[in-house]
N, C-alpha and C positions, 0 to 999 in steps of 0.2 A: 295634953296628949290623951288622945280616949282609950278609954280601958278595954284591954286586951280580949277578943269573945271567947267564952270555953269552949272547949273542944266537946264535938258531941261523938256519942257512938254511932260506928259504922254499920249501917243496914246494908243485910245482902239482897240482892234481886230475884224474885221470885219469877214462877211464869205459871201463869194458871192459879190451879188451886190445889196442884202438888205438891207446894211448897217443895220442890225440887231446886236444887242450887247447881249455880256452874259447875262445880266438882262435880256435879250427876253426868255431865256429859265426858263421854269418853273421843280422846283424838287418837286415832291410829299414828302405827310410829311415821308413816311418811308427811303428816302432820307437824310431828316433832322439829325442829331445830337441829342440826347436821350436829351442832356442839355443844356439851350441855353448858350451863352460863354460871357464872364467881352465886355460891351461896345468899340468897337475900340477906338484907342487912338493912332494912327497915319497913315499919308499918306502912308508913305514910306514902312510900315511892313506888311508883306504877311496876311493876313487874312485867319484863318483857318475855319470861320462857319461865316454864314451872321448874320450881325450885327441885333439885334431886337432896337428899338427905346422906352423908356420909355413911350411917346408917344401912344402907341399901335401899330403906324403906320404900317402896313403889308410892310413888303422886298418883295412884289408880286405888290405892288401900279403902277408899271410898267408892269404890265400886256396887255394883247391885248384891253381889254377894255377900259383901259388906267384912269381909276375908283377905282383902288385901290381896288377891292372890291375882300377879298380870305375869306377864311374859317375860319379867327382866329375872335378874338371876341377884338383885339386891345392888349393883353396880352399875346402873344403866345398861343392862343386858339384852333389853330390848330393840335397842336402835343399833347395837355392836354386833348383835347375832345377824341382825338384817343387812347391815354393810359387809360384813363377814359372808355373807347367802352371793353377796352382789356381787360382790369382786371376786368371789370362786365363778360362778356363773361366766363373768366378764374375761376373768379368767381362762375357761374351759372354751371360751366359743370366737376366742380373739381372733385367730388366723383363719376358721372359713368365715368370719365377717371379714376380713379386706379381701378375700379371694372374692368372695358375692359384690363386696362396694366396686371390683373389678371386671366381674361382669355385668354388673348395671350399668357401670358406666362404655365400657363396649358395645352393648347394647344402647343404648341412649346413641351414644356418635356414628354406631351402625344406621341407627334408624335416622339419623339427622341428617347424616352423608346422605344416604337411601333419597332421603325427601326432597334433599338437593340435585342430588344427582336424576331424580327423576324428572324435575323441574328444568334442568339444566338440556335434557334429551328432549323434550317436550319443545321445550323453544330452540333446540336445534333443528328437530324434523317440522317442525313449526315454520322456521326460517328458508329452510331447503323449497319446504312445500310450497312455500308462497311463489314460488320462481313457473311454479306450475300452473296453468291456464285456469279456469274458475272448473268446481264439480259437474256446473250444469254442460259446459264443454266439454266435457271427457268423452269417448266414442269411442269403440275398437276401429281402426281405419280398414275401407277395405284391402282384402288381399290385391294383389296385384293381379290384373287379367292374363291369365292361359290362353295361348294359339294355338289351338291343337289342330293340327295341318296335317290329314289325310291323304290316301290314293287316290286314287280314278273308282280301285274295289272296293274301298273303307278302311283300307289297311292305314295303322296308324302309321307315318313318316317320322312325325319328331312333334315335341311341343317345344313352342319358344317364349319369349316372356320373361319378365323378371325369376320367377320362380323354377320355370321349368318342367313342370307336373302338373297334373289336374287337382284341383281340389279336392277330397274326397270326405263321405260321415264317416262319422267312427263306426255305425252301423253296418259301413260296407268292406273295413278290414278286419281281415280274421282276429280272433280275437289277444293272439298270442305277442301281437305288432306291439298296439298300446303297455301290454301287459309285461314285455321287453323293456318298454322304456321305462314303467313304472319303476319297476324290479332291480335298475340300474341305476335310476338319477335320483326318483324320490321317492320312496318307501311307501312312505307315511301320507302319499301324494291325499289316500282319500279319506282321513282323517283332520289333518291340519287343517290352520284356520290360513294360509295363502303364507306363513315363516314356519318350520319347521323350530322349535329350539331345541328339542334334541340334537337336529340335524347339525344343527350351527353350532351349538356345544362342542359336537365331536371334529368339525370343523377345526373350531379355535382351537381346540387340545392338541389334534395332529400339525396343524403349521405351526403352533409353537413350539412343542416338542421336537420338531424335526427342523424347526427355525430355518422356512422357508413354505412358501405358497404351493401347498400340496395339495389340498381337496377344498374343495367350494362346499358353502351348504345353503347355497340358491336351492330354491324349489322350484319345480314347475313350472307353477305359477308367478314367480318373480323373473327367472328366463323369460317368460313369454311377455311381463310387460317391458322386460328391458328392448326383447324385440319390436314391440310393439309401436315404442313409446320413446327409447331413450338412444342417446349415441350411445359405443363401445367403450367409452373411456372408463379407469378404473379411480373415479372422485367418490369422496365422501358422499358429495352433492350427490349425482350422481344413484348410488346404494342407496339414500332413506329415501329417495323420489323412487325407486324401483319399489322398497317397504310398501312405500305409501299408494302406489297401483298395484300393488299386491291385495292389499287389503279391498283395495275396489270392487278387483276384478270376483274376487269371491265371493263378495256381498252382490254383485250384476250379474254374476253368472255360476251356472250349473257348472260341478268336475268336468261331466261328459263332456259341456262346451268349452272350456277352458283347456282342456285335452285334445281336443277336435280342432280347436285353433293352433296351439301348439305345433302337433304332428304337423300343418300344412303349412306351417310359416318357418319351422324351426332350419336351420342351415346346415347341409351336410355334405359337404365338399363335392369340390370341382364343379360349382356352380347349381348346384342341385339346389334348392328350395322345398323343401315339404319330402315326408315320406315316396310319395307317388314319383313324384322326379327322382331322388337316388334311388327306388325299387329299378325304375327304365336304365338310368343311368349306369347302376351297376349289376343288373341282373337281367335287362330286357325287355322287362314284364311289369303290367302294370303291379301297384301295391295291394289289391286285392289278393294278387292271386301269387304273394309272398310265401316260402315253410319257412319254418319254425330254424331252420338257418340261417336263412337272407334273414328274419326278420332281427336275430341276435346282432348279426355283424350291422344292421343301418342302426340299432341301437347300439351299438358300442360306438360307432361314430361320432356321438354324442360330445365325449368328452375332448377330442382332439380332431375334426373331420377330415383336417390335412394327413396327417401321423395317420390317423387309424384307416386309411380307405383301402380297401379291399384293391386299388388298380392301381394305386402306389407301392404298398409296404401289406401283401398278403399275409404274410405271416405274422404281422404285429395285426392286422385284422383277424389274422383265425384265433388268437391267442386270448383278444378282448371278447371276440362272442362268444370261448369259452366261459370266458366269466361271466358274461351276459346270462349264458345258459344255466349256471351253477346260480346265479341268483334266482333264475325264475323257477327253480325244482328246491330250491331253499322257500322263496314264498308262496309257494302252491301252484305255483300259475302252469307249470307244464311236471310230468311223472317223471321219476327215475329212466323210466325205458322211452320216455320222449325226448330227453337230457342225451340218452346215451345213444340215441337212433342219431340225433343230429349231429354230435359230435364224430361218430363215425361218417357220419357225410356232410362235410362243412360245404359252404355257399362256393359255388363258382364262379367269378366274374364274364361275364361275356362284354368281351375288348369293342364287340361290334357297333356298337353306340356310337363312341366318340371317331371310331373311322369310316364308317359307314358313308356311302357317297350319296344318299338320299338327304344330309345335310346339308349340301351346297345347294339342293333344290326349295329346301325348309328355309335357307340363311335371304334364298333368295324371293320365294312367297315375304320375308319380313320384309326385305326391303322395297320391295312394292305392295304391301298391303294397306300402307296411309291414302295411296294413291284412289283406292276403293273406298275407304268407309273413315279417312281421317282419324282422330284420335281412338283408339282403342278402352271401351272404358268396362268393359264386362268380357267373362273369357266368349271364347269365339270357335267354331270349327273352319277352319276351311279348306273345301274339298278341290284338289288340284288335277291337272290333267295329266298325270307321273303315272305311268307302268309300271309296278313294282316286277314282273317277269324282263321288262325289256333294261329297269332303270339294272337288275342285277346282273344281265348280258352283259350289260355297256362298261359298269365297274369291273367284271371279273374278265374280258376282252383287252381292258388298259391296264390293268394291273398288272394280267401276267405276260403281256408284253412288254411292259417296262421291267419287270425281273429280269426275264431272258433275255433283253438288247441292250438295259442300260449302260453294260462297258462297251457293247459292239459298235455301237452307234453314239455312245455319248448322250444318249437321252435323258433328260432327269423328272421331267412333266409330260403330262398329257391331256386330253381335254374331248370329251365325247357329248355331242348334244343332239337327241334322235326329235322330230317333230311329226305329226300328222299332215294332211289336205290341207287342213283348215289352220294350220300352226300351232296346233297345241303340241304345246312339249311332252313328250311321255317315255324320256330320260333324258337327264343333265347329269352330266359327270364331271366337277370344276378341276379336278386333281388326283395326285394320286393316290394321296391317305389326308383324309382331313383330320385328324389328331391332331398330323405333322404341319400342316397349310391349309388355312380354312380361306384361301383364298381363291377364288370363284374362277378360275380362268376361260372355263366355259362362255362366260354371260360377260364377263368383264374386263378380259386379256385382249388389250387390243392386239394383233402383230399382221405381219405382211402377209397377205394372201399368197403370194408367186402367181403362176398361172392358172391357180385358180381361181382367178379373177376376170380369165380370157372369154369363159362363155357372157358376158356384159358386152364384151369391145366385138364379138362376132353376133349376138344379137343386136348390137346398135348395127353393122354392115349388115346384115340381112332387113332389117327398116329401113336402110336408108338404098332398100333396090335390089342387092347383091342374094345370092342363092348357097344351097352349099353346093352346087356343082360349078361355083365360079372357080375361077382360077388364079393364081397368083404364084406370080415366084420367089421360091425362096434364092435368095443371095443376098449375096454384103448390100444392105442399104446406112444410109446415112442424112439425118437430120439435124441439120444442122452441125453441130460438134460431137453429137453421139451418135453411136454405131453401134446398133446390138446385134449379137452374134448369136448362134445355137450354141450347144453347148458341147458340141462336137469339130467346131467348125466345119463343117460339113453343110453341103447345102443340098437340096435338090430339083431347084428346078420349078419348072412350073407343077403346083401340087393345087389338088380343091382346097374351096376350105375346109371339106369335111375333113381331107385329112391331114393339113394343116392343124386343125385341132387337136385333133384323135393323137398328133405325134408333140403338140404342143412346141411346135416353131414359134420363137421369136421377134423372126423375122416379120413376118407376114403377120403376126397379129400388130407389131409396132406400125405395117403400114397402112393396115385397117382403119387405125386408130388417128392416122393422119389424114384419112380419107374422110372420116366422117367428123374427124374432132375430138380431141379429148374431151370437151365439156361434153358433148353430145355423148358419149361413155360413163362421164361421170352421173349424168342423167337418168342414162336406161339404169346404172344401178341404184341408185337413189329410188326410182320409180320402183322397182322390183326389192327396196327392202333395206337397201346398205345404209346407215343413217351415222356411220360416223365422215367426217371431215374427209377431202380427196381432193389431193392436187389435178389440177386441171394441166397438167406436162401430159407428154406422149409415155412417159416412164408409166403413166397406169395401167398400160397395156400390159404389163410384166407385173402389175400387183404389188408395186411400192407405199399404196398408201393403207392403213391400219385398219384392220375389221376386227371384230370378235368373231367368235365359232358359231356364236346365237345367231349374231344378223346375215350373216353370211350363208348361212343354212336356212335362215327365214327366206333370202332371199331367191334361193334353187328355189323353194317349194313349188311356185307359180310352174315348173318346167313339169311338177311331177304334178296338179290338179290343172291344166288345160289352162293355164294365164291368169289365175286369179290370185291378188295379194293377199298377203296375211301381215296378219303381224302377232308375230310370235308372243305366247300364252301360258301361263303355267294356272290360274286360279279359275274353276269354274263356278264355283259359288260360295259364301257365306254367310255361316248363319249363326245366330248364339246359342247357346248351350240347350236352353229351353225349345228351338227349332225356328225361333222368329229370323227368315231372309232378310239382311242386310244388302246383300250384290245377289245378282245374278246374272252371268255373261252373255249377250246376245247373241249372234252372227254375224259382227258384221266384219269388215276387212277393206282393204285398200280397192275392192274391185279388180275389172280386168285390166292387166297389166301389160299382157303380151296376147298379139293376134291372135288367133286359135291354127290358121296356117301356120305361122310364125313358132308354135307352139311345136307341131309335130317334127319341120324341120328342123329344129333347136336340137330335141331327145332322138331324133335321127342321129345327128353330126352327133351327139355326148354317149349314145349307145357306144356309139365306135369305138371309143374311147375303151371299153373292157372289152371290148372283141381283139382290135387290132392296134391300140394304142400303147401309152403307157401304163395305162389302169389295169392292165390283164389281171393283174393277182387281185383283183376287184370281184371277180365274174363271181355270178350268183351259184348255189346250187340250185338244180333244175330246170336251170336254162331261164331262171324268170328275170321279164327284162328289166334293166337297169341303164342310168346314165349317169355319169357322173366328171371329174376332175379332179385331177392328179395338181398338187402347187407344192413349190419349191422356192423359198424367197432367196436374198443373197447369201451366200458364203455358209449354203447349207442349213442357216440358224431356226427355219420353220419348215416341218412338212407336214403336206395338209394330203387329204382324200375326202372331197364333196360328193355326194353321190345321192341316189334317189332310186325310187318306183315307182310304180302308179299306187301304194300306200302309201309308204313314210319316207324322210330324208333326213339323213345324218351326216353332221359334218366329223372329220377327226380329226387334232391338230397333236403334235408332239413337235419338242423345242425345251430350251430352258429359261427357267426366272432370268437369269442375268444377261438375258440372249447372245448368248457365248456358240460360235457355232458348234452345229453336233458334228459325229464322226460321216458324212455323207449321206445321213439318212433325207432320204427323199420322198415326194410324195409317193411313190409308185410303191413304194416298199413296203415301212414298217405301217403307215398309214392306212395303207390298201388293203391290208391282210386284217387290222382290226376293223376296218368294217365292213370288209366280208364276214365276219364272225359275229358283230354285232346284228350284222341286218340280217344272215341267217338264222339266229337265235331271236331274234325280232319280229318273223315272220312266219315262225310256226305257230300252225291254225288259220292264216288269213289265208285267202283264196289269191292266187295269182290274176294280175291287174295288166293288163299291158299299159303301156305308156301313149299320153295321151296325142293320137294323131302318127302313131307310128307302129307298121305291120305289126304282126304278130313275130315274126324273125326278119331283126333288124339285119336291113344290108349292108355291108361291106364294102362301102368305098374305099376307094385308093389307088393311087397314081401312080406310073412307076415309079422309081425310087434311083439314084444314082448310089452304084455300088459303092460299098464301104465296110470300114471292120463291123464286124456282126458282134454285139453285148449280150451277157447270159443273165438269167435270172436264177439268182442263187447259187445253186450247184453247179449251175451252166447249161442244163438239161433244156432250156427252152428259148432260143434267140429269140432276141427284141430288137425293133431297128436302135440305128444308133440316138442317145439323149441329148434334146441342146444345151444350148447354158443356158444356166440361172432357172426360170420357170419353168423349163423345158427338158430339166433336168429329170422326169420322174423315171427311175428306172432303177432295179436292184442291178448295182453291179457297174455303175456308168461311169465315166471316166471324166475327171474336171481338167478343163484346160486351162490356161493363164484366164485371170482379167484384167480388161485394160481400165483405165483411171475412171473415164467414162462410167463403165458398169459399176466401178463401188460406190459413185457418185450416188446415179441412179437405182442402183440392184437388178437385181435380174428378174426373171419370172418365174 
C-alpha cells in the first residue's frame, strides 16, 4: 500500500501585484443568498455562501477600511433590512399594481379587438366593393335629357323628361338655395372628407337612444352617390358601396361640383327632379329666381318629399322651412331680419302647374317628338305652334262652363282644339283640370261626330253634280230596314240643301248619302283629314263612326283656307340647348283638297248655319263671318260645335268618360256658346278675313217651311225652327221624341 502524501498548505489567489485576496472584493446584498446557510464545519469542504458568525461579526470586517464596519446590525441585518425595505414597498403599492396590470391589459385586448376589428371592416368593405364594376369604369352618368317645350312667343309651356327641370350652375342660383340645403342636411358639407363622423356619431346616439330610425347621417356627398350609382334598398351591401363612392366622388371632384350635381339630380316630390323642376313645380318660376322662402320650404323637402310638400300638407311644409330658416341664421348663411322677413311671409304654392291645360299640349309634343329626332339623348327646346293668349281662352271658356252646366246638363268633360290655315295648333285643351285627368281627349278621345259630320256627305253631293240651290225632300225615307227621322218628326218638304243643312235634317242628308255612296263620303272625309276608321253604311251620314276633336277640326280647315289640306301640327322647330337645329318644319300639307268653286259654296251653305240655323248662339261678334256645325250623336252622349273663319278653326266637344248620356245638351247649346267665346277671345287683334269664295254678307237661303210648334233658346226670347232627331237635334231647348230600334242600332246625327 503506498504511503499516504502530506498534506500541504493552502495558497490563496492573488491577482496582480496587489496581493489583494477574494475577501478584498465586496458583493452587494442582492448578491447574497436569500438564506444565510448551517455554520462551516470544516477546512477542506468547498463553501457554498459566506459563513455569518453567531457573533454578529460582519464577513465584510475585511473591508478597505479595514473597521469591519458594513450594513448589517451584527445579525445578518443587511439582507433583513433589505427584505424588510421590499416587502413594505410591495406592500404599500400592491393594489394600484393590479388596478395598472388591469389596464394594461384592457388596453392590450382594446388594441387587439381594434386591430381585429379593423381588419375585419377592411375585408368587409373589401368584399362589398368588389361587387362594384373596376375604378377605371366609374363615371358620373349623364343626367337625364330636359324637353323644354316652349310657345309660339317663348313662353315657357312645361318641361318633360325624366327630371322635369332644366339643369342649372350653381353660379346661376342665388345663393341662399345651396346654402338651405347645406344648413339642413349636411353642416360640415364643406369640410368633410365625403363621411361626416360627427354627423354619424350623433346619428347612432339618437336611433339608439330613441330605439328606432330617426335621423340619417348620410352626407351629401353619399346621397348623391346612392343617386347616382345605387338602388333604394336599405343593405349593408348596399351603405359601404355608397362609403366607398363617397370617397371617389371627393377625390374626382370639387364641393362646388358635387353640390351642382346634387341640387339637379336630387328628388323632391311629385315627380320633380332637381331644384329647378320643384322651383316650376311648386312655385311657377324658374329656380334662379327663387327667395329665401321657396328656397327654405324645397329644402325642407329634403327629408320626407312626399310628407313635406308644400301641395299636399302646407303646414307641415311651412313648419320645416321654419326650421330650415332657423338653421341658416344659426349658420350665418341668412341675418336675423332675413330669418324674420321670410318667416312673416312664407312661400306660396301656385296649384297652376299641375292643372294647367298647356299640359295636355307638352304631354302631347312628348308623344310625337320620337317621331322628329328619335331617341332623345341631350336636353332639347322645342318651339310649338300653342298661343299662350288663345291656349288661356280656350281653358278659361271650358272650365267655366263646365262649372255652371255641369248638373244642368250632365256634363263632366270637355275638349277644345283651335288651329290656324296651315293647321298649326295654337290651343289644345284635353280636359277639364289635368291634376284630375291627364288624359288628352282633345287629340285622342275618339266619339261620334252627329251631324257634324254632315258637311263631308253634302260636299261629296255637290262633287258629284248637285248645288246648294238643289232640292230635296224632306219626309219619312227608308232604306232598307232603317228609317231616320228628324228629330221632331216633323218634316218639310222640299227644302235646298242649303238649308237642309243650316237646319241639319236627317233625312235628306241620309239620302245624299245614298246618292252618291257611303264609300264616296267616307272618302271626301279621308281626303279632307278624318283618318280614324269609318263604316261604309248610310248611318255615316248621321256621324256614327268615331273622330277625335283634333282630326275633325283638321279636317273643317280646308273650308276656312280655300281647299287646301293640313295636317294638323303642334311642333315647329327643335333645337339643343346650345342652339344646334335638329327639325325644322317645312310647308308642306295634303294639297288641294276641295275645288275652289266647291270651296265657296261649302262656307256659303255652313255661314247659314249661325245666321238661320241651329248654330245661332254661334254668331260672331261684329258681324265677322264664320261657318261652322252644330253635332249631336245618339242619346244625347256627345255634343260638338265645329266652326271656322277665314283665320282659325275650333272644334268643341262636351260629353262623358263613361259616355253615359248627358242631360240634353246639344250641339247648338252648350258647345256653341264656348266657341263663340273662344274664337272671340282668339281674334282680338287679327284683322277680319272673309271666307273664302263667299260675299262679304252671307245670304240667307231658305225655303218655306211647314208650319210647326216654334222652340225657344233659353229663356224662350228667341224662336228656332224646330230640331230633328239625333244629329239634327242642335238646339237649346228642343224636344226628344221616341226612338225606334233602328236608330239606337245606327244613332242618330
Amino acid at each position: 500500500m503506498a504511503p499516504r502524501a502530506k498534506r500541504q498548505p493552502r495558497v490563496e489567489p492573488t491577482f496582480g501585484n496587489s496581493g489583494s485576496s477574494l475577501l478584498d472584493l465586496r458583493l452587494s446584498p442582492q448578491d447574497r443568498p436569500a438564506a444565510p446557510s448551517s455554520k462551516s464545519s470544516g477546512k477542506g469542504k468547498t463553501r457554498k455562501a459566506p459563513v455569518k458568525k453567531k457573533t454578529g461579526s460582519s464577513p465584510r470586517k475585511t473591508a478597505k477600511n479595514g473597521n469591519g464596519n458594513g450594513r448589517g446590525n451584527g445579525r445578518g441585518g443587511g439582507r433583513s433590512g433589505a427584505k424588510r425595505r421590499k416587502a413594505k414597498r410591495k406592500n404599500r403599492f400592491q393594489a394600484p399594481t393590479a388596478f395598472g396590470r388591469l389596464l394594461k391589459r384592457g388596453f392590450y385586448w382594446s388594441m387587439v379587438l381594434g386591430i381585429w376589428g379593423t381588419i375585419a371592416v377592411v375585408c368587409l368593405v373589401g368584399y362589398y366593393a368588389a361587387f362594384l364594376p373596376p375604378t377605371s369604369e366609374w363615371q358620373v352618368p349623364a343626367r337625364p335629357p330636359n324637353v323644354k317645350i316652349v310657345a309660339a312667343n317663348g313662353e315657357l309651356l312645361a318641361n318633360r323628361g325624366d327630371t322635369g327641370g332644366e339643369a342649372v350652375r350653381l353660379e346661376q342660383l342665388p345663393p341662399y338655395l345651396p346654402n338651405a340645403v347645406i344648413a339642413i342636411e349636411d353642416r360640415r358639407f364643406r369640410s368633410h372628407f365625403g363621411v361626416d363622423p360627427v354627423g354619424l356619431a350623433r346619428a347612432v346616439y339618437t336611433n339608439f337612444t330613441s330605439g328606432r330610425l330617426q335621423q340619417g347621417g348620410s352626407t351629401l356627398t353619399q346621397q348623391l352617390a346612392k343617386n347616382l350609382f345605387l338602388e333604394q334598398d336599405r343593405t349593408i351591401k348596399r351603405k359601404i358601396q355608397e362609403l366607398v363612392l363617397a370617397f371617389w366622388l371627393e377625390a374626382e371632384y370639387s364641393k362646388d361640383e358635387i353640390l351642382e350635381m346634387y341640387l339637379n339630380r336630387v328628388y323632391l316630390g311629385s315627380g320633380a327632379y332637381g331644384v329647378d323642376a320643384a322651383a316650376r313645380r311648386y312655385f311657377g318660376k324658374s329656380a334662379r329666381l327663387l327667395t329665401i322662402p321657396e328656397a327654405a320650404t324645397i329644402a325642407g323637402l329634403l327629408k320626407a318629399p312626399s310628407r313635406y310638400s308644400p301641395a299636399r300638407n302646407p303646414d307641415l311644409a311651412e313648419d320645416r322651412a321654419q326650421l330650415v330658416l332657423a338653421a341658416m341664421n344659426e349658420e350665418g348663411y341668412i341675418t336675423g331680419d332675413e330669418a324674420k322677413n321670410a318667416l312673416a311671409a312664407p312661400a306660396k304654392v301656385v296649384r297652376r302647374y299641375t292643372t294647367a291645360s298647356e299640359n295636355y299640349a307638352a304631354d302631347w309634343v312628348m308623344d310625337v317628338l320620337p317621331h322628329f329626332i328619335g331617341s332623345i339623348e341631350t336636353d332639347i327646346v322645342v318651339d310649338t305652334t300653342i298661343d299662350p293668349k288663345m291656349q288661356r281662352a280656350a281653358e278659361q271658356a271650358l272650365r267655366s262652363a263646365l262649372k255652371e252646366n255641369r248638373e244642368k246638363y250632365g256634363v263632366s268633360q270637355g275638349a277644345v282644339v283651335t288651329l290656324d290655315t296651315a293647321g298649326a295648333v295654337k290651343a289644345l285643351v284635353g280636359g277639364a283640370d289635368y291634376s284630375k285627368s291627364q288624359f288628352n281627349r282633345a287629340a285622342y278621345a275618339k266619339r261620334q261626330p252627329g251631324s257634324s259630320f254632315k258637311p263631308f256627305v253634302y260636299l261629296a253631293a255637290l262633287e258629284n253634280g248637285l248645288s246648294p240651290q238643289t232640292i230635296r225632300q224632306d219626309q219619312p225615307v227608308r232604306f232598307g230596314n232603317w228609317s231616320p227621322q228628324n228629330y221632331s218628326k216633323d218634316y218639310y218638304g222640299p227644302v235646298t240643301l242649303t238649308r237642309a243643312l243650316s237646319l241639319s235634317l236627317n233625312t235628306v242628308a241620309a239620302q245624299l248619302t245614298y246618292e252618291v255612296g257611303a264609300g264616296t263620303v267616307a272618302d271626301t272625309a279621308k281626303r279632307l283629314g278624318v283618318t280614324s276608321e269609318m263604316k261604309n253604311n248610310l248611318s255615316i251620314a248621321l256621324g256614327t263612326s268615331e273622330v277625335t276633336p283634333l282630326e275633325i277640326a283638321g279636317a273643317y280647315v280646308p273650308f276656312s283656307n280655300g281647299g287646301y289640306g293640313v295636317l294638323p301640327h303642334v311642333i315647329r322647330r327643335i333645337k339643343t340647348v346650345d342652339g344646334k337645329t335638329l327639325y325644322s318644319r317645312s310647308g308642306d300639307g295634303r294639297g288641294r283638297v276641295i275645288d275652289r268653286r266647291l270651296v265657296g259654296e261649302m262656307n256659303m251653305m255652313m255661314s247659314e248655319t249661325l245666321v238661320t240655323g241651329t248654330g245661332r248662339k254661334a254668331r260672331l261678334e261684329s258681324g265677322r263671318p264664320a261657318g261652322g256645325k252644330t253635332g249631336t250623336s245618339q242619346d244625347f252622349r256627345d255634343a260638338w260645335f265645329i266652326g271656322y273663319t277665314g283665320n282659325l278653326t275650333t272644334a268643341v266637344w262636351f260629353g262623358n268618360d263613361d259616355n253615359s248620356p248627358t242631360r240634353k245638351a246639344s250641339g247648338g247649346g252648350l258647345p256653341a256658346t264656348v266657341w263663340k267665346e273662344v274664337m272671340d277671345a282668339s281674334h282680338e287683334g287679327l284683322p277680319v278675313a272673309d271666307l273664302p269664295g263667299v260675299p262679304d254678307v252671307p245670304a240667307t237661303v231658305s225655303a218655306p217651311r211647314k208650319p210647326g210648334p216654334v222652340e225657344t233658346v233659353g229663356s224662350g226670347s228667341e224662336p228656332i225652327p224646330p230640331a230633328p232627331i239625333g244629329g239634327g237635334g242642335e238646339g237649346n231647348g228642343e224636344r226628344r221624341g221616341p226612338l225606334n230600334l233602328l236608330r239606337n242600332l245606327f244613332g242618330g246625327g
